[in-house]
Structures are given as C-alpha cells and as structure tokens.
C-alpha positions in Angstrom: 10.2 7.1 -3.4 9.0 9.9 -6.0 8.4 9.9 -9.6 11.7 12.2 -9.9 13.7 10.3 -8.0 12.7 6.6 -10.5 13.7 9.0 -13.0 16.4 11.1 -12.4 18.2 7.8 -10.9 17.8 5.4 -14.2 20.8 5.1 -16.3 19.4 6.3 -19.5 15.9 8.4 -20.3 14.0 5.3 -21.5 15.1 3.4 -18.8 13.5 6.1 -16.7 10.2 6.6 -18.6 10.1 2.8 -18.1 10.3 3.1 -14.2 8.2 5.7 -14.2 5.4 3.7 -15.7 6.3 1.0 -13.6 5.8 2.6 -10.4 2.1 3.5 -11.8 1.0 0.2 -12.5 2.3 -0.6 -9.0 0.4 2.0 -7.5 -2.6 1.5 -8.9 -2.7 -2.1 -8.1 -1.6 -1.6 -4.7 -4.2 1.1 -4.3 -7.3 -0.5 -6.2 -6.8 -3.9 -4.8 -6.7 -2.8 -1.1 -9.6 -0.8 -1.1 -11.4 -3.5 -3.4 -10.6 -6.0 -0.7 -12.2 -3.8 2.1 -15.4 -3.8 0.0 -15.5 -7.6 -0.9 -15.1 -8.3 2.5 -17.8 -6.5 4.1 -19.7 -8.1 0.9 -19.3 -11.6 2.0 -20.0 -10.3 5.7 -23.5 -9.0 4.2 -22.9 -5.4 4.1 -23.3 -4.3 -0.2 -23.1 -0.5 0.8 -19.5 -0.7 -1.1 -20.9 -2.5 -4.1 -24.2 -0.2 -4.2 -21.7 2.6 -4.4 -19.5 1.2 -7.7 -16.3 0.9 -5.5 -15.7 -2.9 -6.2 -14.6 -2.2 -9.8 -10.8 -1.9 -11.1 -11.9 1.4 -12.5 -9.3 4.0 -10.8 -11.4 6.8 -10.6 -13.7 5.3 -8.5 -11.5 4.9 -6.1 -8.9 7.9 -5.8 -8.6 10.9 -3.7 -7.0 13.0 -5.9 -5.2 15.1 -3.4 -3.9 11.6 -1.9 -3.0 10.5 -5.1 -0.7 13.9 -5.9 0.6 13.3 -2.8 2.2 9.9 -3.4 3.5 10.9 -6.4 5.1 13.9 -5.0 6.2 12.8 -1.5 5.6 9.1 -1.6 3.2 9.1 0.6 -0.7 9.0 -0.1 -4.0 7.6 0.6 -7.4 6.1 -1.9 -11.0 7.2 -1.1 -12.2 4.9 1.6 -14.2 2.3 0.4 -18.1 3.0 2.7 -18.6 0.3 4.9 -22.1 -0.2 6.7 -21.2 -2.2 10.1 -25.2 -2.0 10.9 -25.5 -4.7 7.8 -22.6 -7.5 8.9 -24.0 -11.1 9.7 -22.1 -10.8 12.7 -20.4 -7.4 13.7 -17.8 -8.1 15.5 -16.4 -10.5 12.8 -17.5 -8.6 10.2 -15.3 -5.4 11.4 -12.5 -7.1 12.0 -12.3 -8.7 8.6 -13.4 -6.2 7.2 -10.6 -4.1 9.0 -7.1 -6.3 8.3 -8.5 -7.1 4.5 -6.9 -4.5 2.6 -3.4 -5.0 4.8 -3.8 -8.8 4.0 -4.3 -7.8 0.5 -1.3 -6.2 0.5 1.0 -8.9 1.7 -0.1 -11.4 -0.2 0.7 -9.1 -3.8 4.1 -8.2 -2.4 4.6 -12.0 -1.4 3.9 -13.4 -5.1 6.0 -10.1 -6.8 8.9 -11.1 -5.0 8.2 -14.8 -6.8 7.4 -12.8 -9.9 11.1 -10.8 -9.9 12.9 -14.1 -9.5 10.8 -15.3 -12.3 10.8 -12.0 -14.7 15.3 -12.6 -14.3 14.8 -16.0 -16.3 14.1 -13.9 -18.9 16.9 -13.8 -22.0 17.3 -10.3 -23.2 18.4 -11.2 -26.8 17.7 -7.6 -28.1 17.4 -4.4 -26.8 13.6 -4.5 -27.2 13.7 -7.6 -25.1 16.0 -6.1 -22.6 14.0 -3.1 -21.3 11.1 -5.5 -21.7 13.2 -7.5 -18.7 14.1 -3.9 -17.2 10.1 -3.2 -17.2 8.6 -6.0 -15.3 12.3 -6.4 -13.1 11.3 -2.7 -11.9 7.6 -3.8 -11.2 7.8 -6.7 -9.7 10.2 -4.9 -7.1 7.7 -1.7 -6.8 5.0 -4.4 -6.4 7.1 -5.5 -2.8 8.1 -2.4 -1.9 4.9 -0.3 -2.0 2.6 -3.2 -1.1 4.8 -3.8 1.6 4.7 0.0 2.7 0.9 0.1 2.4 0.7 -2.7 4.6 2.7 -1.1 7.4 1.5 2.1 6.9 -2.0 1.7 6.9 -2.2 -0.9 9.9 -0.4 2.1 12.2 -2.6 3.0 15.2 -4.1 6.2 13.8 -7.7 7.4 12.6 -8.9 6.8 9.9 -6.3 4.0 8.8 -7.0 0.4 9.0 -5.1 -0.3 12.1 -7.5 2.2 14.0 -10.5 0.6 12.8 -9.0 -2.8 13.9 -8.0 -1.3 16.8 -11.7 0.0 17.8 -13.0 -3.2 17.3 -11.3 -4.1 20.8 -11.4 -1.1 22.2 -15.0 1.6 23.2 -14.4 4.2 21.4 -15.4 6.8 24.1 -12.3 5.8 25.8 -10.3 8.8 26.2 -7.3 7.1 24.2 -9.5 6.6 21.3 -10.9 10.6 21.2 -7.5 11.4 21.2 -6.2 9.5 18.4 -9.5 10.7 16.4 -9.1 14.0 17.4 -5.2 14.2 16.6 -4.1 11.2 14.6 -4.0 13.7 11.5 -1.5 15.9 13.0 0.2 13.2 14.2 0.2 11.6 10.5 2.1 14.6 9.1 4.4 15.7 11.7 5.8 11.7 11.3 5.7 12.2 7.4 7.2 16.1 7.9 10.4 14.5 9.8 11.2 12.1 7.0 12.1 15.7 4.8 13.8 17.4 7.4 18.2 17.2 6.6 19.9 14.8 9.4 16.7 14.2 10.6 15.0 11.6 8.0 17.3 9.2 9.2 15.9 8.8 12.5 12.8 9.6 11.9 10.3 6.7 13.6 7.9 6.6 10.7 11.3 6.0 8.4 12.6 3.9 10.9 9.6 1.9 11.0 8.9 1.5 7.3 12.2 1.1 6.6 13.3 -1.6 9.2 10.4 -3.7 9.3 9.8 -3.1 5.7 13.2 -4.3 4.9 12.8 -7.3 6.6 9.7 -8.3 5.3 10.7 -7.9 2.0 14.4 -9.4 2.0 11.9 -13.0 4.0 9.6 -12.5 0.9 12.5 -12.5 -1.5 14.2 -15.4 0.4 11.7 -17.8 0.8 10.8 -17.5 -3.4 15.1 -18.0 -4.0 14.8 -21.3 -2.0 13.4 -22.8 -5.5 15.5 -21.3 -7.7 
C-alpha cells in the first residue's frame, strides 16, 4: 500500500487526493498512538524517562524517524523513533517490560477494532450532494486505512526480530546472552529487509512469508473485526 498506488487507483483525481489524505491521518494515528502507548505504559509502571523526553505528546515530530517515515510512504513499510524506556525505573521489572512491550501492539488492535465499527457507521451516512458524498468517500477510506494499517502494525511489529516489540517481549522470557538472542540482534535487520525485498520481487511477492503472513493473518483479523461490528447492524 503506497501513496501512488491510493492514487493512481481512485476513480477520479479528488477522489484520489482524498485517499491520499486519508492514508495520512491513518498513519499518523497508527504511528503516534503506538509509540504513545509504549510511553504511558512504562509511566504507570514508574519509569517517566519517555515523558522527561516530550514523547508522550500527539505532536508528530516528536515521534518520527524520518527515513522510516519515507519509507512507508514509498514502500509501505516503515517504523516511528522508539519511544526511551528505562527498565531500571519499573515498580516491578518483569511486569513492567512486558507491558511495557505488548502496549503499542495492543494499541493497535484495539484502533483497528473500533474503525471497523466506525466504517459500518461512516455507510449510514446519506450523500445528498456531492460535497456530502466525498465527505462519505473520506472517512469510508479512513476508517478502512485505520484496520488495515493498525492491523499491519500489530503484526508486524510483534514479529520475533530486534528492535521490534515482539523481540522485546520475547527477551523478557528469554537471557539475552542466549546464542538465539545474539543472533537475532545481530541479524534481525538483514533479516527485516530481505523479507520486505521479497515482497517487490515479480512472481515472488506472492509467496513471500512476510506477505503471506501479513496478508493471511491480517485478513482474517480484519474480515472477524468487520464481522463482529455487522452483527448490530
């Protein structure tokens, strides 16, 4: 999912410019919210590094890498700055990191669960006029961006691999001088981008297990989300 491709694919150029700037709202509240939860978290487990630091603020700049965020715009893939996190200050540290760890994936979830209630709200919506009905086309095209890329985040960041979320959940289980967890510190990078590199290569995307995995999965999740919201309407 690219910036082109919302564009190129809407049926008229307003239409586009509209998905365009739906897909940055989404973004940035996927993006800001995740790394907001990390730092609230480790706030209520007694660690303030993240609030000394200005990160728990809706302000985007404090909280993008901006080669990461080029990169989800180009590619559709990305990452935010990490939010600093001071283990050494938790009330209790093994709580604390794993909280701390799973909060931004949670965070995630939970905003794709209530879009998917939002698009089946936002189609209740009479489109009288045609200012009205790219309104409706508007928040229609967020609320579905809102489930998709939430729902992405969430799978992508709780994957295995340093320095994503599922890593650090993962090393609160696990010493980290274990030679499993070297390895993945050591190589989880290169792993990273030869997974994202398959996804662009012709007859290979398909089957790529990083495609596979956020499409599959990813699908499923969202299609339950979308489900269990039609039930009441």
């Amino acid at each position: 999912m690219t910036i082109y491709g919302l564009f190129v694919n809407a049926n008229s150029g307003r239409e586009g410019l509209l998905n365009v700037a739906a897909f940055i709202v989404a973004l940035l509240a996927a993006l800001i919210l995740h790394e907001i939860a990390h730092g609230l978290v480790a706030l209520w487990n007694g660690d303030n590094t993240a609030k000394m630091y200005g990160r728990l603020t809706l302000n985007p700049l404090k909280h993008f890498d901006w080669v990461g965020l080029l990169m989800m715009f180009l590619v559709g893939f990305g990452w935010a700055k990490p939010v600093p996190v001071n283990p050494n200050n938790f009330k209790n540290r093994q709580v604390g990191a794993i909280t701390v760890s799973v909060a931004g994936v949670l965070t995630n979830l939970v905003l794709a669960f209530f879009s998917a209630l939002c698009w089946w709200l936002f189609r209740k919506i009479t489109a009288n006029t045609e200012g009205m009905a790219y309104f409706r086309h508007f928040l229609l095209v967020l609320s579905e961006l809102m489930v998709r890329l939430n729902v992405t985040f969430a799978l992508f960041n709780i994957l295995p691999l340093y320095p994503l979320d599922g890593y650090r959940l993962l090393s609160c289980f696990v010493d980290g001088n274990k030679r499993g967890m070297v390895f993945l510190r050591r190589y989880s990078l290169y792993i990273l981008l030869g997974l994202m590199a398959l996804n662009y290569i012709p007859y290979v995307s398909s089957f790529s297990p990083l495609n596979l995995y956020l499409r599959s999965l990813g699908g499923i999740i969202e299609q339950g989300f979308y489900a269990f919201w039609g039930m009441f309407f």
